[in-house]
N, C-alpha and C positions, 0 to 999 in steps of 0.2 A: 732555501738557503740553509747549508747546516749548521749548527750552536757553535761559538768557539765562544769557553768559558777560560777565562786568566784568572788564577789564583794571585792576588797581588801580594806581599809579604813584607814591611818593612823591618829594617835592620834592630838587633836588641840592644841593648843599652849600652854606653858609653858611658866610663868614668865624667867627659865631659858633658855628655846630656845631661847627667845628675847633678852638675855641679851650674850647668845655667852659661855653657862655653859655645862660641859659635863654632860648628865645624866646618858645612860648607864641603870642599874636596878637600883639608887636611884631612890623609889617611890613617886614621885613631881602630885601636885594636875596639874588641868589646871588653867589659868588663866583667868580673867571676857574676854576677848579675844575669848580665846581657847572654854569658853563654851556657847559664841555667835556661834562660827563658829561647834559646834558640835549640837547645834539646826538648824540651817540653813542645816546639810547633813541630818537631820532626815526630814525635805520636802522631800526632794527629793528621800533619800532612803526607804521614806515608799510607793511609788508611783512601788515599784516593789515586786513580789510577791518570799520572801524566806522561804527556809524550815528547815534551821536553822543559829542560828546565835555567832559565838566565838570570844573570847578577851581574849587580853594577862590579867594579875593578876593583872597590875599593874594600879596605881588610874588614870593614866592620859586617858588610854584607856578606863578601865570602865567608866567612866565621860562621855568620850566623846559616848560611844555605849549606856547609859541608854537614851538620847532623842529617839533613833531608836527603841531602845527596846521595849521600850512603847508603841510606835506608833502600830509596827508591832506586838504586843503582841504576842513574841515570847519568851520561856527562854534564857539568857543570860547563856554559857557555858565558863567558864573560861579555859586556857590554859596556865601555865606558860612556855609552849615550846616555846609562842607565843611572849616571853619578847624581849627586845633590847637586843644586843649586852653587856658584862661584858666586862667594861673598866677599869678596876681595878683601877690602879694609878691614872689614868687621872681624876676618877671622882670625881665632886662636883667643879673640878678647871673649871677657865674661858679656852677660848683656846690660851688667850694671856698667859698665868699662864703657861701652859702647854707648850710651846713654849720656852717660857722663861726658864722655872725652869726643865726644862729634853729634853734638843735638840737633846740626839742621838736617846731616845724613838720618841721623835712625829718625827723625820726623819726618822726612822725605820717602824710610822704608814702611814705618808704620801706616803713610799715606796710602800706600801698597802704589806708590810712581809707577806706572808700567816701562819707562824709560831708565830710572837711576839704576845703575852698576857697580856701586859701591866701589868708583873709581878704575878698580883694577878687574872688577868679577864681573858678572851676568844678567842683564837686567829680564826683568820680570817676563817682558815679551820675548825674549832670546829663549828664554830658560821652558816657558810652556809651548812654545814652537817645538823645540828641542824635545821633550817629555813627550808632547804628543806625538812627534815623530818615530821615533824608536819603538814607544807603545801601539801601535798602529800596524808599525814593519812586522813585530812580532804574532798581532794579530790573526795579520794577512798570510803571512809564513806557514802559519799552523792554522789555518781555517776548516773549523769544524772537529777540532781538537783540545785539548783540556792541557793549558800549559802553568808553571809552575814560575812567577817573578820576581825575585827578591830588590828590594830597591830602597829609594831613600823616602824620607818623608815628604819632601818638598816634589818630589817625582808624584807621587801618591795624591797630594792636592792638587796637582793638575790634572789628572785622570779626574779623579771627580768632580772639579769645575767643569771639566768638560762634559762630561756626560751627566751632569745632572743640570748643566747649563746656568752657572749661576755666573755666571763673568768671575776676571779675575780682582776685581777690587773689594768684592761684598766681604763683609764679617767671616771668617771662617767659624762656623757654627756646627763641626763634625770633628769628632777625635781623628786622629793620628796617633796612637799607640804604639812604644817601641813592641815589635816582633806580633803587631796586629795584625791579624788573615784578611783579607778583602777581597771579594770576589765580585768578575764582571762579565755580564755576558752580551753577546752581540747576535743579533739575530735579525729577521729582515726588518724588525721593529726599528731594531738600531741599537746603541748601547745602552745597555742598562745596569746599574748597582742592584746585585742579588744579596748580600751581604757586609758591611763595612765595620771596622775596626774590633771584630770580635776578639777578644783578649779569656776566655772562657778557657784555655789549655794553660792560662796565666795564674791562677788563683795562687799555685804556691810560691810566685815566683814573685817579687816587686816591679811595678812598670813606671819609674819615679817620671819621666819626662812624656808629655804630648807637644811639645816642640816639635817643629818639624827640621827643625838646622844646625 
């Protein structure tokens, strides 16, 4: 069976990441932060050779995937399968907002309910159904190929629940870094984590949120 390695990439920084805001699929630019720190993963990721390269629709990831884009003058393939998590109610509020103004919901999310939807959004089993799906299509697509995935965070802990098989209710006990490299590979072993949340193309750059929403 031949390797197919995914470079996974989450999105750089948002004014609202920094500030502790839910985003969810509100479409939020990056912020002068976010699009240092998404110049700085285009060194390094143009130093590998991909053969193709996708991103969710939404602006903070395209932002961040056009310096690599470039580099590697490759098309950019968009995927809205590839968005964040739909936080329905929660979003646009702070988490202090959200805590405060609806405590049996964010007790119900910090339960991690695999059922709650936050009324209007996505519930947990939808969303990693979802995640794994798309990351999978892509796999398969390009088998035996080195492909290049820029996404969200909430996308990103599903991929590693999954493949390091930890369910989705445990502790999240692994970073999530805005504009963190993560690499996975699949082989007749099966999936495996080769490298997760390296931020080391990061040092001059500030990575204020490990949020993943």
């Amino acid at each position: 069976m031949p390797i197919t390695r995914l470079c996974l990439v989450r999105h750089g920084e948002t004014e609202w990441n920094a500030e502790g805001r839910v985003q969810g699929q509100t479409d939020i630019p990056l912020s002068a932060v976010g699009l240092a720190q998404a110049q700085a993963a285009a060194e390094v990721l143009c130093r590998h050779d991909f053969t193709a390269v996708y991103s969710s629709d939404l602006m903070r990831v395209r932002q961040t995937a056009a310096p690599a884009v470039r580099r590697l003058a490759l098309p950019l393939q968009l995927d809205p399968a590839l968005r964040e998590r739909h936080y329905g109610i929660f979003e646009r509020l702070l988490y202090t907002e959200v805590r405060s103004r609806l405590p049996d919901h964010y007790a119900r999310f910090l339960r991690k309910d695999p059922d709650y939807d936050f009324e209007t959004g996505e519930s947990l089993t939808t969303f990693y159904a979802r995640s794994l799906q798309v990351v999978k299509a892509i796999a398969a697509r390009h088998a035996g190929e080195q492909v290049l995935v820029f996404t969200h965070g909430g996308v990103l802990e599903m991929v590693y629940r999954f493949v390091r098989s930890v369910g989705l209710q445990s502790p999240r006990d692994f970073g999530i870094p805005n504009c963190g490299v993560n690499w996975v590979e699949i082989t007749a072993r099966g999936w495996e984590v080769q490298c997760w949340a390296d931020i080391a193309h990061l040092r001059p750059h500030s990575s204020a949120s490990d949020e993943v929403r």
